[in-house]
LUMPA-128710 format. One record per residue (C-alpha): residue number from 1; z negated, x, y negated. Coordinates in steps of 0.5 Angstrom, whole numbers, padded with zeros to 4 digits. Each point is the difference from the previous one (the first is absolute). Layout:
# residues N
<atom resi="NUM" z="Z" x="X" y="Y"/>
...
END
This chain:
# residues 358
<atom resi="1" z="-0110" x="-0120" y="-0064"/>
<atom resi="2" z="0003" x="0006" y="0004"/>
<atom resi="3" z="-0001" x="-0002" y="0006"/>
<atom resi="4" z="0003" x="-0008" y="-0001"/>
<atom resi="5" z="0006" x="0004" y="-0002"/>
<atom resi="6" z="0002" x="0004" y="0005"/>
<atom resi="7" z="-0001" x="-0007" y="0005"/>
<atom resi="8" z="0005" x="-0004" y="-0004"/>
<atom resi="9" z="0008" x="-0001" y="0000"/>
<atom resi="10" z="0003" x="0006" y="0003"/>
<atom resi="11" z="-0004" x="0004" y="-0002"/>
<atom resi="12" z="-0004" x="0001" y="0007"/>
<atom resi="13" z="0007" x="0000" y="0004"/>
<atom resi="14" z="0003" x="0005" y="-0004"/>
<atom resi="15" z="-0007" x="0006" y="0001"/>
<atom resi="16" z="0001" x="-0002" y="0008"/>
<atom resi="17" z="0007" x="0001" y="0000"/>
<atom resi="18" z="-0002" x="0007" y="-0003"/>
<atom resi="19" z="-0005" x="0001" y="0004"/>
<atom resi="20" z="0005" x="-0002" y="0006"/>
<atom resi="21" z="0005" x="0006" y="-0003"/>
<atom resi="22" z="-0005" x="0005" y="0001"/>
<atom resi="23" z="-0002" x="-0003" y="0006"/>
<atom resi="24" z="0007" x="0000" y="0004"/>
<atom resi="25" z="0000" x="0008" y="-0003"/>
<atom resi="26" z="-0005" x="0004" y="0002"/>
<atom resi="27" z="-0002" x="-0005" y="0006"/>
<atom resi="28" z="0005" x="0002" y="0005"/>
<atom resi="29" z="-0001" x="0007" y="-0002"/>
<atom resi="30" z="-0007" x="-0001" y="0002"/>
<atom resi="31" z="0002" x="-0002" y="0006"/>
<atom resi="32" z="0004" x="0006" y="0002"/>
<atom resi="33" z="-0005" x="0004" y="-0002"/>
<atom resi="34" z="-0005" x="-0003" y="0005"/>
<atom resi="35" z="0004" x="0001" y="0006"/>
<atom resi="36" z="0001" x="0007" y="-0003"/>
<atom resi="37" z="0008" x="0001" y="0000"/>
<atom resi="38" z="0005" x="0005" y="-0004"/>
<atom resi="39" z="0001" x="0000" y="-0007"/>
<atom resi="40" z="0006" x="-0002" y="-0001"/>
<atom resi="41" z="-0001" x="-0007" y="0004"/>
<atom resi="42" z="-0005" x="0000" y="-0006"/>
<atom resi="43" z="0006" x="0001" y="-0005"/>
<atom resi="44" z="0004" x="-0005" y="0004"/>
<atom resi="45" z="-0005" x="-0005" y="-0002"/>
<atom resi="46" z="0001" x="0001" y="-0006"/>
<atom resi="47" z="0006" x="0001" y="-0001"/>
<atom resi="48" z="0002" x="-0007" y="0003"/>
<atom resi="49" z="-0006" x="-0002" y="-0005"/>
<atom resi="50" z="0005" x="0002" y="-0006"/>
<atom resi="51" z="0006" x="-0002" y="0002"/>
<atom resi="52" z="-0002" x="-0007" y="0001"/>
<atom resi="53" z="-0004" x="0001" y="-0006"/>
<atom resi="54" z="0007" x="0001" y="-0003"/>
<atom resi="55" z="0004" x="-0005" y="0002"/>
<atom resi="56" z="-0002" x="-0005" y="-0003"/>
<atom resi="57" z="0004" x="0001" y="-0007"/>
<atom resi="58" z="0008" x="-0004" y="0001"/>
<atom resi="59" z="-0003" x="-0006" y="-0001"/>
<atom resi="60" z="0004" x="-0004" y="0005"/>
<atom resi="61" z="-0005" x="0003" y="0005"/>
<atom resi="62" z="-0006" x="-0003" y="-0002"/>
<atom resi="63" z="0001" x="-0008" y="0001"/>
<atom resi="64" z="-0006" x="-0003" y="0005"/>
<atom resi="65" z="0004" x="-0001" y="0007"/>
<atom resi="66" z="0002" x="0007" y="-0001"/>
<atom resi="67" z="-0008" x="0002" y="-0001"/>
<atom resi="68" z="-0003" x="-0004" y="0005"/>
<atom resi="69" z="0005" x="0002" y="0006"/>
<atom resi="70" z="-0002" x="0008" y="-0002"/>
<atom resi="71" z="-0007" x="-0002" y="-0001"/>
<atom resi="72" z="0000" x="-0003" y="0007"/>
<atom resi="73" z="0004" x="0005" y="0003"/>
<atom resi="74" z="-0004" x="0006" y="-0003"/>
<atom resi="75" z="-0007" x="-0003" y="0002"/>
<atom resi="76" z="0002" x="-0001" y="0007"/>
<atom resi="77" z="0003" x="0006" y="0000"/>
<atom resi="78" z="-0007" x="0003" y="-0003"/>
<atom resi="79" z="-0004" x="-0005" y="0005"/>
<atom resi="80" z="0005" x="0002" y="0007"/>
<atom resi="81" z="0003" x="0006" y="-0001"/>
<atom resi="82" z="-0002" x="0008" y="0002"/>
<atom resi="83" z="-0002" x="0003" y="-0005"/>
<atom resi="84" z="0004" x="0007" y="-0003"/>
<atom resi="85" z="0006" x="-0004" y="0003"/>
<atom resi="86" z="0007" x="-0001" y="-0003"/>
<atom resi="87" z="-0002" x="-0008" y="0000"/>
<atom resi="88" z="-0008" x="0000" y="-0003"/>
<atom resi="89" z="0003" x="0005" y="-0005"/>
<atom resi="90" z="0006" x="-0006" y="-0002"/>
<atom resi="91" z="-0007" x="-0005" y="0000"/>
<atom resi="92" z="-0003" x="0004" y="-0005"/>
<atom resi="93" z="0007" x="0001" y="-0005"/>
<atom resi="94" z="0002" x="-0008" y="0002"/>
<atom resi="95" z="-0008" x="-0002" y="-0003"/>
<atom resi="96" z="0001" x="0005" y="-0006"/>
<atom resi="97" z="0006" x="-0003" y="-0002"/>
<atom resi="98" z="-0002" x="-0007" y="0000"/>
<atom resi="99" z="-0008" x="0002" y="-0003"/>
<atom resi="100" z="0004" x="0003" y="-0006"/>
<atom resi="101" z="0004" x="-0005" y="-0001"/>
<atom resi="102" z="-0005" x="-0006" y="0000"/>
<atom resi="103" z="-0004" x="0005" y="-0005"/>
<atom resi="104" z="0006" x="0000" y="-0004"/>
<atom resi="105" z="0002" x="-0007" y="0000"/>
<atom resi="106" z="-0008" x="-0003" y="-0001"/>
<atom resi="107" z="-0001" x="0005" y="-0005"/>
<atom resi="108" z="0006" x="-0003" y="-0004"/>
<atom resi="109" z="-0001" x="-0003" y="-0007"/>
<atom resi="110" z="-0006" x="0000" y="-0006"/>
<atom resi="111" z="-0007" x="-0002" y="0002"/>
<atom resi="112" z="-0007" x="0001" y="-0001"/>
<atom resi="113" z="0000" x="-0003" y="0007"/>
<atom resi="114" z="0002" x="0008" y="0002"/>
<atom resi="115" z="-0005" x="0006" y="0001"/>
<atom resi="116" z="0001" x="0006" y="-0004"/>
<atom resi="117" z="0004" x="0006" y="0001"/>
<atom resi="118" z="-0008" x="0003" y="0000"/>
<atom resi="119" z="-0002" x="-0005" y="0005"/>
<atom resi="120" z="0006" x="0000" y="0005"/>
<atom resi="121" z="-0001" x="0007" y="0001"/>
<atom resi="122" z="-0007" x="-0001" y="0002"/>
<atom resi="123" z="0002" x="-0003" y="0005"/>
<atom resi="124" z="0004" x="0005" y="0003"/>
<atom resi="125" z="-0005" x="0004" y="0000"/>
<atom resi="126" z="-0005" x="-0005" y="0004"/>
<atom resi="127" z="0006" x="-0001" y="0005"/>
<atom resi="128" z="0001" x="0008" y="0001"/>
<atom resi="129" z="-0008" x="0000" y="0002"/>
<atom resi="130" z="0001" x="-0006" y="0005"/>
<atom resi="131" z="0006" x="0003" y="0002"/>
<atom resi="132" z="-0003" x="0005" y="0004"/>
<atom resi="133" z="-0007" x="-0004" y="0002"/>
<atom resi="134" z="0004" x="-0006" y="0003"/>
<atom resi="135" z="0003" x="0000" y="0006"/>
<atom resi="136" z="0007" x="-0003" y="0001"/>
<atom resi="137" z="-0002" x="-0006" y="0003"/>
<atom resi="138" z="-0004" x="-0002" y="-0007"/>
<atom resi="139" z="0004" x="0002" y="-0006"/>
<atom resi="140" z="0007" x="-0002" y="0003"/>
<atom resi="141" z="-0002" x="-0007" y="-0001"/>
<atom resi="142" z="-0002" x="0001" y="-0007"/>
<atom resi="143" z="0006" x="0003" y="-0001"/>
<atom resi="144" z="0003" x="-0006" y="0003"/>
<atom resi="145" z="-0004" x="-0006" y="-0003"/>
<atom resi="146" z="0002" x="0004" y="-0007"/>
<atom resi="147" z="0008" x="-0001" y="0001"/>
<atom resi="148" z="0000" x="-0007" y="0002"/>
<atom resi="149" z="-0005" x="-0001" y="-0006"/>
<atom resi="150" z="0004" x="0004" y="-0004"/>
<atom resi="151" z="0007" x="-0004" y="0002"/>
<atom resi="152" z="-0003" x="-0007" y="-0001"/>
<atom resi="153" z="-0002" x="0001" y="-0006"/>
<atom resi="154" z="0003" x="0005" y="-0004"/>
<atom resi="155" z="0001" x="-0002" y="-0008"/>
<atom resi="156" z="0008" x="-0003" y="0000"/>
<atom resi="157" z="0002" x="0003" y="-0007"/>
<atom resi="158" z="0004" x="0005" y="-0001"/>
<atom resi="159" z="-0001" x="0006" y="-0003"/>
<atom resi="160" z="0004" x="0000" y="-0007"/>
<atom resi="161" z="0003" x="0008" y="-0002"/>
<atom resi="162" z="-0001" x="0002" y="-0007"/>
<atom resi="163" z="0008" x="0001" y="-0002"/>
<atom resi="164" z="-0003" x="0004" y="-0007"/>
<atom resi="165" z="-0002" x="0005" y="0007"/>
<atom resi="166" z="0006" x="0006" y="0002"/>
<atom resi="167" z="0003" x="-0001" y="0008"/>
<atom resi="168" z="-0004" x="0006" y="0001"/>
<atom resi="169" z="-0004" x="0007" y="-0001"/>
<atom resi="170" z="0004" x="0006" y="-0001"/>
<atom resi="171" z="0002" x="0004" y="0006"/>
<atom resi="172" z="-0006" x="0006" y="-0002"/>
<atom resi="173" z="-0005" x="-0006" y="0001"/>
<atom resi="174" z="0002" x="-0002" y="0006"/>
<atom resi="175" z="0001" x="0006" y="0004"/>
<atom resi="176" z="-0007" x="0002" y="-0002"/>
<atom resi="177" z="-0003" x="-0006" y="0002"/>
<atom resi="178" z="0004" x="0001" y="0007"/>
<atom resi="179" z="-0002" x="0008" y="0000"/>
<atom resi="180" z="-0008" x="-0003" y="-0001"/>
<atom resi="181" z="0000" x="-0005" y="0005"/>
<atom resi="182" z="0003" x="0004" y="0005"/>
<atom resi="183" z="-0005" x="0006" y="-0002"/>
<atom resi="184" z="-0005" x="-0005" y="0003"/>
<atom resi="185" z="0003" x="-0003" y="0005"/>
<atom resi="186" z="0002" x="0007" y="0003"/>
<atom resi="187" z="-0007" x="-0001" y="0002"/>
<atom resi="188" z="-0005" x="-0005" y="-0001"/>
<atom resi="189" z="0002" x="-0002" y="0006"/>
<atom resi="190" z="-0004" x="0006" y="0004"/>
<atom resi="191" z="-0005" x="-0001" y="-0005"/>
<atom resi="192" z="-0004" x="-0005" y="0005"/>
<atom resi="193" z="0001" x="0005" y="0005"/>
<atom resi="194" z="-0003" x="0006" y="-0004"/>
<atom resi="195" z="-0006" x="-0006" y="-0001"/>
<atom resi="196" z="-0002" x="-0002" y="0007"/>
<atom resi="197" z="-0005" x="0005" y="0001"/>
<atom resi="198" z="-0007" x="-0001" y="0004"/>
<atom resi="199" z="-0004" x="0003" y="-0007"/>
<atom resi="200" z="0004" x="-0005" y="-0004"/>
<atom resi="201" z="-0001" x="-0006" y="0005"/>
<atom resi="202" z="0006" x="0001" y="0004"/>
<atom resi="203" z="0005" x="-0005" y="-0001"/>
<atom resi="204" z="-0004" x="-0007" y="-0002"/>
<atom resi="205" z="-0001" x="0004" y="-0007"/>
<atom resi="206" z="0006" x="0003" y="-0001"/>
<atom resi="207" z="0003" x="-0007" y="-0003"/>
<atom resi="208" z="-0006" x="0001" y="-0005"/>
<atom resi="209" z="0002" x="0008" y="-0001"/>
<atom resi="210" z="0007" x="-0002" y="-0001"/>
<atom resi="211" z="-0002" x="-0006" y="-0004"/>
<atom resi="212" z="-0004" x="0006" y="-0005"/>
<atom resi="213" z="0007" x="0003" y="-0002"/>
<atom resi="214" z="0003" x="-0006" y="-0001"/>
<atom resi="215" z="-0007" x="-0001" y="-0005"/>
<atom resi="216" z="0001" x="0007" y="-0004"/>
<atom resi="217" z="0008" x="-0001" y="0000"/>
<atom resi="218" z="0000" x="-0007" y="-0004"/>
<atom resi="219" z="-0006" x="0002" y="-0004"/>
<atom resi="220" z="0005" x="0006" y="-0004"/>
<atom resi="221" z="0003" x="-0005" y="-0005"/>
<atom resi="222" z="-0008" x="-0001" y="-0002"/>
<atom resi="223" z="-0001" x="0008" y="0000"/>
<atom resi="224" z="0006" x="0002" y="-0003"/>
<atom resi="225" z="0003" x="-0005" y="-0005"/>
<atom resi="226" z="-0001" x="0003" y="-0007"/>
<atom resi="227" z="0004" x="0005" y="0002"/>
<atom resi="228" z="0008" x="0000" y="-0001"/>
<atom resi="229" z="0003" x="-0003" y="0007"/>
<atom resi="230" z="0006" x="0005" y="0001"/>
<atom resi="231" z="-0006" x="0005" y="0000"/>
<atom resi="232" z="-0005" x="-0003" y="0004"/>
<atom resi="233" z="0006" x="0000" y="0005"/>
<atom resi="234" z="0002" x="0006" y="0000"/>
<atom resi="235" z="-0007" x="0003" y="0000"/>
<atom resi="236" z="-0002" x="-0004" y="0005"/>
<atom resi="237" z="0005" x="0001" y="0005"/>
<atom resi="238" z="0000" x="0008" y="-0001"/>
<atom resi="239" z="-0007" x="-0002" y="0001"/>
<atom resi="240" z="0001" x="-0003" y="0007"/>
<atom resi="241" z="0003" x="0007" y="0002"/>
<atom resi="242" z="-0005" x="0005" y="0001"/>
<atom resi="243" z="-0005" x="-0007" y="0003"/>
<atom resi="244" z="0004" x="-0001" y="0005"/>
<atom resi="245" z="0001" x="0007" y="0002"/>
<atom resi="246" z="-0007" x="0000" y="0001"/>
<atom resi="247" z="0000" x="-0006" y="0003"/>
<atom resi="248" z="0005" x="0003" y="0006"/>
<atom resi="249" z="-0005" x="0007" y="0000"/>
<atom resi="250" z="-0006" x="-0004" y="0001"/>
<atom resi="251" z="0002" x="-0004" y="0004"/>
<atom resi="252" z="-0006" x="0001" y="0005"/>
<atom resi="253" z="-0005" x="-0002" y="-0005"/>
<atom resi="254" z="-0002" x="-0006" y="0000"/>
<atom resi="255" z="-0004" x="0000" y="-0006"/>
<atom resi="256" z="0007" x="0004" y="-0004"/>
<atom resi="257" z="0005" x="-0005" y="0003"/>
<atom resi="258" z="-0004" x="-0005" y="-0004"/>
<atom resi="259" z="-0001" x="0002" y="-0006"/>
<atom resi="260" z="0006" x="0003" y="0000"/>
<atom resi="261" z="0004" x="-0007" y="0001"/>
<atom resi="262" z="-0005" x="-0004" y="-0004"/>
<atom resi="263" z="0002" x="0005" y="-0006"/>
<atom resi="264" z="0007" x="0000" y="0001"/>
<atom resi="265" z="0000" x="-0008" y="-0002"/>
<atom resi="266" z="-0001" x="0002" y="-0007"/>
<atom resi="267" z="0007" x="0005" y="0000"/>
<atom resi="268" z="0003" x="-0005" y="0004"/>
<atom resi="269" z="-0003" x="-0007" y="-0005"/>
<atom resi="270" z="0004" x="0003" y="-0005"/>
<atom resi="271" z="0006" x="-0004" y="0003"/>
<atom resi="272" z="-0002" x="-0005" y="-0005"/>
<atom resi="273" z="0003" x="0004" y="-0006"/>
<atom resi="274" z="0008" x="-0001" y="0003"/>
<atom resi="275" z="-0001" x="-0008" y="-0001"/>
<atom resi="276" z="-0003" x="0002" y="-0008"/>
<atom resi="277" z="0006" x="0004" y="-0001"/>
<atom resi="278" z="0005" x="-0005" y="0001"/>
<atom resi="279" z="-0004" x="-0006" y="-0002"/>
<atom resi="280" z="0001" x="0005" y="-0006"/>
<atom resi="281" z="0007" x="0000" y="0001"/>
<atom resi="282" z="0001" x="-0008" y="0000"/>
<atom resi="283" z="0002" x="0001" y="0007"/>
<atom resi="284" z="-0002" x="-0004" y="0006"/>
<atom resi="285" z="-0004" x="0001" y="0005"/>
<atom resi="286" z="0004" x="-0003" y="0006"/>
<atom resi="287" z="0004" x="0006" y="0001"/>
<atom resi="288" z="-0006" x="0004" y="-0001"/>
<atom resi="289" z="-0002" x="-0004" y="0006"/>
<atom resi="290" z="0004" x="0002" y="0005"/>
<atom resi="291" z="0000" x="0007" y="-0002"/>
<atom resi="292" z="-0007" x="-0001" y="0003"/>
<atom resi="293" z="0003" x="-0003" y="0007"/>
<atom resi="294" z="0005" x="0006" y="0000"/>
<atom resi="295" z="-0006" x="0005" y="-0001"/>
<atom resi="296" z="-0005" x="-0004" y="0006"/>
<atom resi="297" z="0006" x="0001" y="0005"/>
<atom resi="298" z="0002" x="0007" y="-0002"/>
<atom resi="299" z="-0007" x="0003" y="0001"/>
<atom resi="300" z="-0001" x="-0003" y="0006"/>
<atom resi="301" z="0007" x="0002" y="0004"/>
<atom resi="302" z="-0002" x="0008" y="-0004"/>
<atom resi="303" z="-0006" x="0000" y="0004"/>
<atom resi="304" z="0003" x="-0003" y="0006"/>
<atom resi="305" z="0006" x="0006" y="0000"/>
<atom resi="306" z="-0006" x="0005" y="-0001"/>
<atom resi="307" z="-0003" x="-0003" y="0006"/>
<atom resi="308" z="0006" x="-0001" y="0005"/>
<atom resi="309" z="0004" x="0006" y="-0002"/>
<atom resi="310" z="-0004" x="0005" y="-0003"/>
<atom resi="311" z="-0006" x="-0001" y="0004"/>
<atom resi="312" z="-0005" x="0000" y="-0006"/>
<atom resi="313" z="-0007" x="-0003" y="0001"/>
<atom resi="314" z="-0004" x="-0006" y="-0004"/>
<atom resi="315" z="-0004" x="0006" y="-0004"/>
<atom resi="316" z="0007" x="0004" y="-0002"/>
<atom resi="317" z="0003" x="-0008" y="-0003"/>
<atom resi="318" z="-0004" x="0001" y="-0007"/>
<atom resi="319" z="0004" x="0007" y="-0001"/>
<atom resi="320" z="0006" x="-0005" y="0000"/>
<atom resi="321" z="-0004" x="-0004" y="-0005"/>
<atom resi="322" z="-0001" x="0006" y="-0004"/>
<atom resi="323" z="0006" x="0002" y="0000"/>
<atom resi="324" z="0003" x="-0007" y="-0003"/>
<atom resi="325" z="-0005" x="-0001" y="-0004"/>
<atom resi="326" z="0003" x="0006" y="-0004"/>
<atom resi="327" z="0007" x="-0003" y="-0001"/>
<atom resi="328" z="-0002" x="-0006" y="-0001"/>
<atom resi="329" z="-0003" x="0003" y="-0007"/>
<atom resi="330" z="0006" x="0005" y="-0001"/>
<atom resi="331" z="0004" x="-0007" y="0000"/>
<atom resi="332" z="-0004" x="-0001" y="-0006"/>
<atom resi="333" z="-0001" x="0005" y="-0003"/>
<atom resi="334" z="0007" x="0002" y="0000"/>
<atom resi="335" z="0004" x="-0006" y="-0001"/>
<atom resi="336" z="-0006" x="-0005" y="-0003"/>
<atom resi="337" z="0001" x="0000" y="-0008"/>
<atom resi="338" z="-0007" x="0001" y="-0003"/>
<atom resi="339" z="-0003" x="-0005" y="-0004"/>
<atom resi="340" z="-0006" x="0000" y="-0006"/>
<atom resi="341" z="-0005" x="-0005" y="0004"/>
<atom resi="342" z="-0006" x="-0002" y="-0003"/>
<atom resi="343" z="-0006" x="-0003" y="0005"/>
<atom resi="344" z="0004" x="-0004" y="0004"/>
<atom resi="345" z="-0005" x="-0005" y="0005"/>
<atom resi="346" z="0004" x="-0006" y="0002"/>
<atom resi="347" z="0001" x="-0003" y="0006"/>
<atom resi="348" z="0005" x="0004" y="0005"/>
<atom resi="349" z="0002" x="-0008" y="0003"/>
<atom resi="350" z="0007" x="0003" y="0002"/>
<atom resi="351" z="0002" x="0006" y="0005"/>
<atom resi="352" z="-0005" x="0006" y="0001"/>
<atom resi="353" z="-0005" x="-0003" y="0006"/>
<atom resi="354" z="0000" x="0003" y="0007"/>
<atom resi="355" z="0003" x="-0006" y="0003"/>
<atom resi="356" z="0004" x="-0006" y="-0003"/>
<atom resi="357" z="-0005" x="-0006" y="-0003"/>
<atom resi="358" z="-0005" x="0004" y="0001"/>
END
């Protein structure tokens, strides 16, 4: 039953575009990292990644002939360009761009035709481990088999907005949300780095490595949801700092730097008590959203100065994690009323994953 289900309607385009987003993520990382380049062209690429990953919100951009050029341009780009330039950088945000926005415009609309937030993210954690297996001459394809299924046959209803919801959450939340997903931001992208060591398998596994925070970081809802989500935040979060302290200091240490970041995603997960909040607060989730696009492109461009003006190295980044992650919950501490919550699990659909449909 389970397997006839995954097989029908859209359900299998929606999991491979899935699988695609983590794929066109860590994929040109991966890259990098073989041909063994700077940490800031690991941050570049991912940094072009999020900027595509963000464009996709006016509306106006997402129509098909617009989503087929930049498909087209960012798989040549990716196909016949050098790589770490200024043009194979621009293929992967064109590739991002298009990709988010044929998820969003695909998963449009109620259905039982659609996987599960559960099921999705599976998926990205599949796509993170063949991220870094693959070569770019096999995953780019799937990639690209993706988009165009993806654009011919994505669900043509239109999204309906609840008019009992508010425009947006208040300012507290959001800038939490931004302060989260820029203490994240600030250094997962040094984390593959940090992973590519021949006593963890040097860079084939460092997809599955990576794949394993990702595991601990949405399992935080399931650990932690009896408890009250402005504490769960901010516990959490000043949880995050003396973790990523540790792991800048023991940086060296494979089997530290592994266990550390795998034991972050359970400070970090607790993001999904934000979207409870203003769920709570009969907010909608749109805002929150785009908090979370704001969050990925500051944390990316904070490490990036680090590295360019500061000099800093990929074991110093989790420091600016650590240090973000600090006002991330003084934010709501501070500014976020407490509320009497009993044991609140739901299904956190709305903002508070690491990327956008997750």
């Amino acid at each position: 039953m389970t397997g006839a289900r995954l097989l029908s309607g859209r359900m299998p385009w929606a999991l491979a575009l899935a699988v695609a987003a983590s794929l066109l993520e860590l994929g040109p990382i991966a890259d990098l990292l073989r041909r063994d380049v700077s940490i800031s062209a690991l941050l570049f690429a991912g940094l072009a990644y999020q900027i595509g990953n963000a464009a996709p919100r006016p509306a106006t951009l997402t129509v098909g002939p617009v989503l087929v050029v930049t498909s087209l341009l960012g798989a040549l780009g990716l196909s016949c360009t050098e790589v770490a330039t200024i043009p194979w950088f621009a293929a992967i945000s064109f590739l991002s761009w298009s990709l988010q926005a044929i998820r969003r415009r695909f998963n449009t609309g109620a259905g039982n035709d659609l996987p599960s937030t559960a099921e999705k993210r599976a998926s990205r954690v599949l796509g993170f481990i063949a991220a870094t297996l693959l070569p770019t001459i096999i995953w780019l394809p799937i990639v690209g088999v993706a988009l165009s299924a993806g654009l011919a046959l994505r669900h043509r209803s239109s999204s309906r907005r609840d008019p009992a919801l508010v425009s947006g959450p208040n300012s507290a939340i959001k800038m939490a949300m931004v302060l989260h997903q820029a203490h994240y931001f600030s250094y997962c992208y040094a984390m593959p780095l940090l992973l590519a060591r021949a006593d963890l398998g040097n860079t084939p596994l460092v997809g599955f490595w990576f794949a394993c925070g990702w595991v601990s970081y949405l399992s935080a809802e399931a650990v932690w949801h009896c408890y009250p989500p402005r504490t769960v935040f901010v516990v959490g979060h000043i949880g995050l700092v003396p973790l990523l302290g540790l792991l800048s200091y023991l940086s060296d240490v494979s089997l530290g730097v592994l266990l550390l970041w795998v034991l972050s995603g359970l400070g970090g997960g607790t993001v999904y008590s934000l979207a409870l909040v203003q769920k709570a607060n009969r907010h909608s989730h749109e805002r929150l959203e785009q908090a979370e696009d704001i969050g990925h492109i500051v944390g990316v461009i904070t490490a990036l100065a680090g590295v360019l003006l500061l000099h800093l190295n990929e074991a110093v980044l989790p420091m600016i994690g650590s240090i973000l992650a600090a006002f991330a919950a003084m934010t709501v501490f501070i500014f976020v009323p407490a509320r009497r919550n009993a044991c609140t699990r739901v299904q956190s659909t709305a903002a508070g994953g690491k990327n956008a449909g997750e």
